[in-house]
C-alpha positions as a Markdown table, in Angstrom:
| # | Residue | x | y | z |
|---|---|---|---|---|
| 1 | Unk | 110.5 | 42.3 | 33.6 |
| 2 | Unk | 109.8 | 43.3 | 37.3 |
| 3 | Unk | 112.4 | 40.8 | 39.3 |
| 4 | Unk | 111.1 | 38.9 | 42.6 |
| 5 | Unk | 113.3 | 39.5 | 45.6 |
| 6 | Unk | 114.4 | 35.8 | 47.1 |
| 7 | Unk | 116.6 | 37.4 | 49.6 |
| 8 | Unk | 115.7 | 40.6 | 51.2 |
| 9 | Unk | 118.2 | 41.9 | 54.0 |
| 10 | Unk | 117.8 | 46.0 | 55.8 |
| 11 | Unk | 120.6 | 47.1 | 58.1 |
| 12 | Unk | 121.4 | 43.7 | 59.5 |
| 13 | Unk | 124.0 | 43.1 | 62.6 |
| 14 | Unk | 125.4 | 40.4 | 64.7 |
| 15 | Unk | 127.1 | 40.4 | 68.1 |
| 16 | Unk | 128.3 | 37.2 | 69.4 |
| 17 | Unk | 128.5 | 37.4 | 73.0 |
| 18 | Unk | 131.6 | 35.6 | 74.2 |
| 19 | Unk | 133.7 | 35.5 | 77.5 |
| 20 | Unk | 136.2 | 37.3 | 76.1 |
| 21 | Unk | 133.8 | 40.1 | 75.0 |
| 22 | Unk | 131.0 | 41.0 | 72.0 |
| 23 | Unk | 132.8 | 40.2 | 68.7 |
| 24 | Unk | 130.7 | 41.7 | 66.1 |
| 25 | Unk | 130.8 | 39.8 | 63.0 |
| 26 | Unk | 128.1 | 41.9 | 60.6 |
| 27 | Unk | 127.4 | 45.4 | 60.3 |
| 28 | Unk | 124.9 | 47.5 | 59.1 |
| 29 | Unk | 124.0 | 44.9 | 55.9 |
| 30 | Unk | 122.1 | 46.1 | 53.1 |
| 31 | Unk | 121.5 | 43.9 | 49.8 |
| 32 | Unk | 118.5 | 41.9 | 47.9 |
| 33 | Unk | 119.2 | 38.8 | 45.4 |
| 34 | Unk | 116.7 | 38.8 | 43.0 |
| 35 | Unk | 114.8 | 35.4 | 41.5 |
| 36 | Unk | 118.0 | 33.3 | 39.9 |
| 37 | Unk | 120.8 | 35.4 | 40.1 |
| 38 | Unk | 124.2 | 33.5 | 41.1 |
| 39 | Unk | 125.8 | 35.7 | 43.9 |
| 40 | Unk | 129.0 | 34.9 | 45.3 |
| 41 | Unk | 130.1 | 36.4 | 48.5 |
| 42 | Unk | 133.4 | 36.9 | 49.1 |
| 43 | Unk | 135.9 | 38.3 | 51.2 |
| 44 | Unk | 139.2 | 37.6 | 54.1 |
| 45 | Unk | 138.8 | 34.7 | 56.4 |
| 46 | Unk | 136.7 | 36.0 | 59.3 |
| 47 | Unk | 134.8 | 38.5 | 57.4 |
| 48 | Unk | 131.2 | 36.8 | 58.3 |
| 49 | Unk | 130.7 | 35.3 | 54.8 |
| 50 | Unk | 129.6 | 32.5 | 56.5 |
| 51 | Unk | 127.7 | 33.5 | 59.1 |
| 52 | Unk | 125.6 | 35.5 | 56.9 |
| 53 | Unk | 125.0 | 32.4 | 55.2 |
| 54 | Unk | 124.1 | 31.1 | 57.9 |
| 55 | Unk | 121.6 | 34.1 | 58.8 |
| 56 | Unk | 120.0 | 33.4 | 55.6 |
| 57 | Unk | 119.8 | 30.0 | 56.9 |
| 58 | Unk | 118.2 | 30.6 | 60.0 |
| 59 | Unk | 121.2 | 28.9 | 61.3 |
| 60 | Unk | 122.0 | 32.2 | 63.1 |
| 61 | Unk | 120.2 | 35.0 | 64.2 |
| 62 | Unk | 120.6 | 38.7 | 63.4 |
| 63 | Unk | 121.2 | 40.9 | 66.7 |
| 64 | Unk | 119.2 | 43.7 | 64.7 |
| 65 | Unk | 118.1 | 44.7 | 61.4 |
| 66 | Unk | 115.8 | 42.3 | 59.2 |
| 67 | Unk | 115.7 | 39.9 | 56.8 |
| 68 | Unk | 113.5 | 38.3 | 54.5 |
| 69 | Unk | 113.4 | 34.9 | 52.3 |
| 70 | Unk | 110.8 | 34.4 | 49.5 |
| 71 | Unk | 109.1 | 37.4 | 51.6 |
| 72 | Unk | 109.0 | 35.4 | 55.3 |
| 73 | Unk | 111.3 | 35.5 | 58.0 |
| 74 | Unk | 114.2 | 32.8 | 57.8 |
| 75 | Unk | 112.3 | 30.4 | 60.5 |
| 76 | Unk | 109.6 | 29.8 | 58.2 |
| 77 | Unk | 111.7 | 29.7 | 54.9 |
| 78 | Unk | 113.5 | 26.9 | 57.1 |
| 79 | Unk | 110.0 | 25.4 | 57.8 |
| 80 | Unk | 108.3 | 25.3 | 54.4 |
| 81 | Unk | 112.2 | 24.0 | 52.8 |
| 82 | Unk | 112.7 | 26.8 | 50.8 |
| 83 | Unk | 116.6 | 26.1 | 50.3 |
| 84 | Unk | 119.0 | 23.5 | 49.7 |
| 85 | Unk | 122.7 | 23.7 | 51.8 |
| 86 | Unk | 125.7 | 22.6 | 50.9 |
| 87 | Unk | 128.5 | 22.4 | 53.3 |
| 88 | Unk | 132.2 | 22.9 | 53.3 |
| 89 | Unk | 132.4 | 18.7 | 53.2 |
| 90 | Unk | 130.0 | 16.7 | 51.7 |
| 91 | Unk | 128.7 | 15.1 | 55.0 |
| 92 | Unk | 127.2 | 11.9 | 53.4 |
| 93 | Unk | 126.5 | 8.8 | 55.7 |
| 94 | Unk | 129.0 | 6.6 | 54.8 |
| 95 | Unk | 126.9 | 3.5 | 55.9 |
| 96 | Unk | 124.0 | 4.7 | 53.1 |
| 97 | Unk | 124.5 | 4.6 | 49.4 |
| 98 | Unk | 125.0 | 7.7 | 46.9 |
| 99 | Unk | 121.2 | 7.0 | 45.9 |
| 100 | Unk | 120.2 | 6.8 | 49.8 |
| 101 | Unk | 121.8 | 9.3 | 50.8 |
| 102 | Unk | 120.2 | 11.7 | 48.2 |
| 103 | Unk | 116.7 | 10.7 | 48.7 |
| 104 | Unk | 117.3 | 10.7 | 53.6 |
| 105 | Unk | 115.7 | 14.3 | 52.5 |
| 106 | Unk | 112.9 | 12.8 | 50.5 |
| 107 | Unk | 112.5 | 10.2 | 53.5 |
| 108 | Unk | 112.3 | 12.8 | 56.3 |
| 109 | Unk | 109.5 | 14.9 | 54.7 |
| 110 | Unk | 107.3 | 11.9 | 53.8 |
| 111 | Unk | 108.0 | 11.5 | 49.8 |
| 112 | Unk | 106.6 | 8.2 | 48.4 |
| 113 | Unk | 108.9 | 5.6 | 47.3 |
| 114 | Unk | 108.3 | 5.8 | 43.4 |
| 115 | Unk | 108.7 | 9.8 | 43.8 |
| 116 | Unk | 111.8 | 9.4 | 45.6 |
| 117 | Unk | 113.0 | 7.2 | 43.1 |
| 118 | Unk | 112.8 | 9.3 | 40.3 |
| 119 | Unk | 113.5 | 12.4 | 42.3 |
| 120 | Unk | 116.9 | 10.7 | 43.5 |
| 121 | Unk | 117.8 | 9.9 | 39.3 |
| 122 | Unk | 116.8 | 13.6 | 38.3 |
| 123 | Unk | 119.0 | 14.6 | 40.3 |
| 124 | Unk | 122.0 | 12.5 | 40.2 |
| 125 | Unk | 121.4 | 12.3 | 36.6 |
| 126 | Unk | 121.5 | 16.5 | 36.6 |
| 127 | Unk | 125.2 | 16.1 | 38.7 |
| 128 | Unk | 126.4 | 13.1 | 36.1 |
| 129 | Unk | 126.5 | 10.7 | 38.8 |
| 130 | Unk | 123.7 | 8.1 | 37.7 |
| 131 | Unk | 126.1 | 5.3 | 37.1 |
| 132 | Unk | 127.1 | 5.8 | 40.5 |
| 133 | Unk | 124.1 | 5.3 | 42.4 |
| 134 | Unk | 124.7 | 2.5 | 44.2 |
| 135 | Unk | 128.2 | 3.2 | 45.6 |
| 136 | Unk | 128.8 | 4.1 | 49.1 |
| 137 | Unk | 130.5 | 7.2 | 49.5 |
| 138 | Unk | 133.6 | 5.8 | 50.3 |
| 139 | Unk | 133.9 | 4.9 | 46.8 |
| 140 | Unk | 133.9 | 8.1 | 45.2 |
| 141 | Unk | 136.5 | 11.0 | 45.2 |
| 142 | Unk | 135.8 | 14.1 | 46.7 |
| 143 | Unk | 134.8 | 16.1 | 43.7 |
| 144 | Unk | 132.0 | 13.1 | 43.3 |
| 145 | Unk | 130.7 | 13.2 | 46.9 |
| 146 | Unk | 130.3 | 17.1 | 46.9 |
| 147 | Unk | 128.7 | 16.4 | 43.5 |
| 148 | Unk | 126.4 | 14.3 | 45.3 |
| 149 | Unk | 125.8 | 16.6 | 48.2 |
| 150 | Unk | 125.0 | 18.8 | 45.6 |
| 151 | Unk | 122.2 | 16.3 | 44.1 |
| 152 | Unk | 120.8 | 15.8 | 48.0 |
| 153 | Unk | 120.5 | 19.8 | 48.3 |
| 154 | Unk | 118.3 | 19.9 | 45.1 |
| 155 | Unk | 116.5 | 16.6 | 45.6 |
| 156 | Unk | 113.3 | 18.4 | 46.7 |
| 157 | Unk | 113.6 | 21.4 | 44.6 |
| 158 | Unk | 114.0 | 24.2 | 47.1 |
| 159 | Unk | 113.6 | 27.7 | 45.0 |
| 160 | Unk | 117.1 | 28.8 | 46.7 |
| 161 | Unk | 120.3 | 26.9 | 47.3 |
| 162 | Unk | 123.2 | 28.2 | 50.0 |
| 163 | Unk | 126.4 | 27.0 | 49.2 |
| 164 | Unk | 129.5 | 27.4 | 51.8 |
| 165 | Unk | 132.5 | 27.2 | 49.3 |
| 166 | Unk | 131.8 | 23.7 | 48.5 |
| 167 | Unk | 134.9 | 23.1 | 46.3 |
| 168 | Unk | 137.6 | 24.8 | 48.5 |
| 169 | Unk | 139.1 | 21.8 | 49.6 |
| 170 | Unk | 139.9 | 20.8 | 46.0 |
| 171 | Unk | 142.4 | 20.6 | 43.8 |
| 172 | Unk | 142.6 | 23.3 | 41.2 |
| 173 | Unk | 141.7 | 20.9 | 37.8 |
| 174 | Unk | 139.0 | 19.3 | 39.8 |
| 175 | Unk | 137.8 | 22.6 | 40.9 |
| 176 | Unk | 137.6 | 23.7 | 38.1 |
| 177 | Unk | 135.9 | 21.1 | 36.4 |
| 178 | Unk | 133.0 | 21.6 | 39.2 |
| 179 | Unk | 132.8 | 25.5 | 38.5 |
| 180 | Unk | 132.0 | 24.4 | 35.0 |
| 181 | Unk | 129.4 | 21.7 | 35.9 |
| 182 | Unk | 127.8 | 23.9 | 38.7 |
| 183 | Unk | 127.3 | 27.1 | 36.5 |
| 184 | Unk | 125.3 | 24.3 | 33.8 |
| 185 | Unk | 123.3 | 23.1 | 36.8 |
| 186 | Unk | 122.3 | 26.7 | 37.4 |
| 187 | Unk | 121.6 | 27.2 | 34.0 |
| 188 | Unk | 119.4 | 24.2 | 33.4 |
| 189 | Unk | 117.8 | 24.4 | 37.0 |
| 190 | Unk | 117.5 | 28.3 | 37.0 |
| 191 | Unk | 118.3 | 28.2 | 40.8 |
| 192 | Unk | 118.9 | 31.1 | 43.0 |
| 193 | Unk | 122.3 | 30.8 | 44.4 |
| 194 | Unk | 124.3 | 31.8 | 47.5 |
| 195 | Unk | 127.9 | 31.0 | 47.2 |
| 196 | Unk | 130.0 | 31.4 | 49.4 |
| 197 | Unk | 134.5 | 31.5 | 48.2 |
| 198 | Unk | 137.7 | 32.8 | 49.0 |
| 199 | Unk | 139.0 | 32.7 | 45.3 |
| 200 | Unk | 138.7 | 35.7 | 42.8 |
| 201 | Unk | 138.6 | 34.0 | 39.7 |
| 202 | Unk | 136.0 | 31.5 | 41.1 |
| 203 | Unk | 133.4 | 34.4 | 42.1 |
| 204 | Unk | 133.5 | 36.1 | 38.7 |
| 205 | Unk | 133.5 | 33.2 | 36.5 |
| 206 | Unk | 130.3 | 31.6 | 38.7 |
| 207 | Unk | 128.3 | 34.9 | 39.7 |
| 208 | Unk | 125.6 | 37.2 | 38.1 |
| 209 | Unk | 127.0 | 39.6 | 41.0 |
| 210 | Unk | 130.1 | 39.7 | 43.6 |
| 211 | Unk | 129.7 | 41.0 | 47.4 |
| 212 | Unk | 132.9 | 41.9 | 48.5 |
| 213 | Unk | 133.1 | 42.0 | 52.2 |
| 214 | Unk | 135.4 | 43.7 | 54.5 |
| 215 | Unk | 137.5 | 42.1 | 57.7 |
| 216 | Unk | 135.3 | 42.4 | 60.9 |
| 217 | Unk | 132.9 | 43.2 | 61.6 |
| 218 | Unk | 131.7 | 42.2 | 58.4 |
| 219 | Unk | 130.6 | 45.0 | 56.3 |
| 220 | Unk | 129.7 | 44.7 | 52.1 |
| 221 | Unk | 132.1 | 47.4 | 50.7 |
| 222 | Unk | 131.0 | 46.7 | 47.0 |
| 223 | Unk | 128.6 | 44.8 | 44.8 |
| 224 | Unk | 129.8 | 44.1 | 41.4 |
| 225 | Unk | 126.9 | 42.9 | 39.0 |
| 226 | Unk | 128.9 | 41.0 | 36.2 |
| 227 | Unk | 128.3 | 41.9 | 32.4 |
| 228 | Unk | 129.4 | 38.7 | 31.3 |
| 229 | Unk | 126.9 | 36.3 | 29.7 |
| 230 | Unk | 125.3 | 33.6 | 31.4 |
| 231 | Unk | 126.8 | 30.9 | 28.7 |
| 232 | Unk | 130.6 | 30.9 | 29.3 |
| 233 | Unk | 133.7 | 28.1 | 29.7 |
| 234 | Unk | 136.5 | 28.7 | 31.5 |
| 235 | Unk | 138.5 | 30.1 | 28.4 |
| 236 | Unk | 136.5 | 33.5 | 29.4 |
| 237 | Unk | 139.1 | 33.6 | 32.3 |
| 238 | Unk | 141.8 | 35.2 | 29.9 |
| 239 | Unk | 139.4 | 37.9 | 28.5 |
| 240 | Unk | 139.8 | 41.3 | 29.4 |
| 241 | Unk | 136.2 | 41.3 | 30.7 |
| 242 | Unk | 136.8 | 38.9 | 32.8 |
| 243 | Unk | 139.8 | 40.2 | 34.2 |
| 244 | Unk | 138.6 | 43.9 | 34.5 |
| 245 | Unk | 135.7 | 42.2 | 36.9 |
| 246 | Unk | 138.4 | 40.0 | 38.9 |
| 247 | Unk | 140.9 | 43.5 | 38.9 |
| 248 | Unk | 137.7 | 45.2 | 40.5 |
| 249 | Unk | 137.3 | 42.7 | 42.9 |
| 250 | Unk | 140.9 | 42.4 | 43.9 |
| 251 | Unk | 140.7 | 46.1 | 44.5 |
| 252 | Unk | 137.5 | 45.6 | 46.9 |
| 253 | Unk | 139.5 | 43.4 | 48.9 |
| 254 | Unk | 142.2 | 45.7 | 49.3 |
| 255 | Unk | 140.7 | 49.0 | 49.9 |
| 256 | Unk | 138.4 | 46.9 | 52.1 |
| 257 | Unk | 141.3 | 45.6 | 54.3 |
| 258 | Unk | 142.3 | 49.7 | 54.5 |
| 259 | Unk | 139.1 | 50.8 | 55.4 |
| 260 | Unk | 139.3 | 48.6 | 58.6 |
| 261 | Unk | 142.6 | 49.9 | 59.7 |
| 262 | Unk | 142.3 | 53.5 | 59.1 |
| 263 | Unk | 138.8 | 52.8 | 61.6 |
């Protein structure tokens, strides 16, 4: 089966001018996600994980190089809402209920009342939070509200979602617990996804494939497609599979962290 390219990036930089001087967060990036593949990008703090997000998002614009989304430039991908975004914190309205604040999307681009309805219970049914609709966000932990950002991101079914480490801020068991209910979502939605982490054994348990990125200027100095099969539970983490991939990765980080000083 010939795959579809979602994301399509060719010898992509970015400078940021700055008083201080250029800083120049990306170099020379080369990669392609295909039609749902998971891929996690991950790397040290300051590598430009999230500002290629961002670039994807058309949050931030490339100083050269190109890039492509659903085969248009980033603007228009923005445009037509091709992709969902989930932020670092949930960033719900605390003044608007779980179900309102799901369906503010569905408002802004002009969905009727009974199709936001049921598109707001899809989704909060496909997150496990339909007995919860009608809470504030207040009311919920913070698994539960980035569960619910979650719901808003997919609540007008965009094709890709972008995902800036979500569950970083986390506690291990509940982090966990969300790995497990986000890789289901991607399973049952068949989603492209972005992902953007600092942890190891979160990237290879989540990801059809791994960028590992090196310190600034970010560069990717490996992509790791994972063999492991899409239907997995956390009890994979002790395989030797999975810790051959995670070994791999640990190594990318390293030698990746070398190749910047020896520059």
């Amino acid at each position: 089966m010939t795959k579809v390219d979602v994301v399509n990036i060719d010898n992509l930089s970015l400078v940021f001018n700055t008083n201080d001087g250029d800083v120049h967060a990306l170099q020379d990036i080369d990669f392609k996600i295909s039609k749902g593949d998971f891929v996690s990008l991950i790397g040290p703090s300051g590598c430009g994980k999230t500002t290629l997000l961002r670039v994807i998002a058309d949050l931030q614009l490339p100083t050269s190089g190109s890039i492509k989304v659903n085969g248009k430039s980033p603007e228009r991908a923005r445009s037509e809402r091709d992709y969902g975004y989930v932020f670092q914190s949930p960033a719900l309205f605390p003044w608007r209920t779980i179900s309102g604040n799901i369906g503010m999307p569905l408002e802004i681009m002009g969905f009727n009342k009974s199709e936001r309805k049921e598109r707001i219970e899809k989704n909060l049914d496909l997150v496990n939070l339909l007995d919860f609709k009608n809470k504030f966000p207040w009311q919920l932990s913070g698994g539960m509200q980035q569960r619910a950002s979650i719901a808003r991101a997919l609540s007008f079914d965009p094709e890709l979602l972008l995902m800036d480490e979500p569950f970083g801020a986390l506690d291990e068991i509940v982090r966990d617990h969300l790995n497990e209910q986000l890789l289901d979502l991607w399973r049952k939605t068949e989603k492209t996804v972005v992902f953007v982490t600092h942890s190891i054994p979160e990237a290879v348990f989540l990801s059809t494939h791994i960028v590992v990125m090196s310190p600034r200027p970010g560069k990717i100095f490996d992509v790791i497609e994972s063999p492991l099969s899409a239907d997995r539970n956390l009890s994979i983490r002790e395989t030797p599979e999975f810790l051959k991939i995670a070994q791999r990765v640990r190594e990318g980080l390293r030698a990746g962290h070398s190749y910047d000083d020896e520059k």
